[in-house]
C-alpha positions in Angstrom: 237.1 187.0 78.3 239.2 189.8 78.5 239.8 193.5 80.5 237.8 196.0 78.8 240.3 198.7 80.4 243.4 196.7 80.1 242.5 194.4 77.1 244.4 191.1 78.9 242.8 188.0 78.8 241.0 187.9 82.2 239.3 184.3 81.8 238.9 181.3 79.9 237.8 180.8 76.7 234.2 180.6 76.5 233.4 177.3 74.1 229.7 176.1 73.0 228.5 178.1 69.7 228.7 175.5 67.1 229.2 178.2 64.5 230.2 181.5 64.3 229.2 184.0 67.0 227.5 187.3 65.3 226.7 189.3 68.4 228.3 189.5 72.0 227.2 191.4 74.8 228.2 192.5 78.8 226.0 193.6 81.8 227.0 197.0 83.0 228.3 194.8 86.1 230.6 192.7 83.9 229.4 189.3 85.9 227.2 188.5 82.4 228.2 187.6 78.8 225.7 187.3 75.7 226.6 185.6 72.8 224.1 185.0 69.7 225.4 182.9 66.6 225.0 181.5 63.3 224.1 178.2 65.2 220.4 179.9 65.9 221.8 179.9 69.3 221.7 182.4 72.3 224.2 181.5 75.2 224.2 183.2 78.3 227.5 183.3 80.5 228.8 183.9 83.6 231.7 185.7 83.2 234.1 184.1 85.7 232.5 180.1 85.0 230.0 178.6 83.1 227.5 178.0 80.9 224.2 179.4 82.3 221.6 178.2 79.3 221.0 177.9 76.0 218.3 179.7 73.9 216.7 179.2 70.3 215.6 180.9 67.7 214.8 179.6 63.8 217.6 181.7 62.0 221.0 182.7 62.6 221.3 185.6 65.7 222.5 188.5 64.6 222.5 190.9 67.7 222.0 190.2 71.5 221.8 192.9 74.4 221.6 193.2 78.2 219.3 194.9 80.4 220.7 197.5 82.5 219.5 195.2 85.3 221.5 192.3 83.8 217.7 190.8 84.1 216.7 190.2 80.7 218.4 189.5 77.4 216.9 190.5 73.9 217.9 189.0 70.9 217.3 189.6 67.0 217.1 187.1 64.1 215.2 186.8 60.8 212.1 184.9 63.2 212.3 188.0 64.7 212.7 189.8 68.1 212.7 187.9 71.5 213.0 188.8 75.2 214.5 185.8 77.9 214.6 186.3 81.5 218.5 185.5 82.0 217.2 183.8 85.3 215.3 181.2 84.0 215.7 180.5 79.9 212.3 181.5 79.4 210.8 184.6 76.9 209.5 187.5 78.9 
């Protein structure tokens, strides 16, 4: 994790994609990190501890995004399109 302003390494390093990570993304409040891979794998972070959850798709992710609430994630694959409520792992 690092500053966006500063670019220093403000965290640790964020480890669970089993294969290389296509698509990252930050809520406007910075408190939320998106990451969609080649492991078919959205992960949602917060971005000063943990894992939050883990969501699937069929084929690799290639782009995640954020709400402006910091409510919802989308994210894009070859299966398609999908919307998760960031609160509790499941499509909205």
């Amino acid at each position: 994790v690092w500053n966006r302003e500063t670019g220093a390494q403000t965290g640790k390093v964020l480890q669970g994609h089993t294969s290389v990570v296509r698509a990252v993304d930050v809520s406007p409040d910075g408190k939320t990190i998106a990451s969609g891979g080649n492991d078919k794998t959205v992960r949602i972070w917060d971005a000063e501890t943990e894992l939050l959850c883990t969501l699937g798709h069929e084929s690799d992710v290639t782009s995640v995004h954020i709400s402006p609430d910091s409510k919802r994630v989308a994210s894009g694959s070859d299966d398609g399109m999908r919307t998760w409520d960031i609160e509790t792992g499941e499509l909205a």
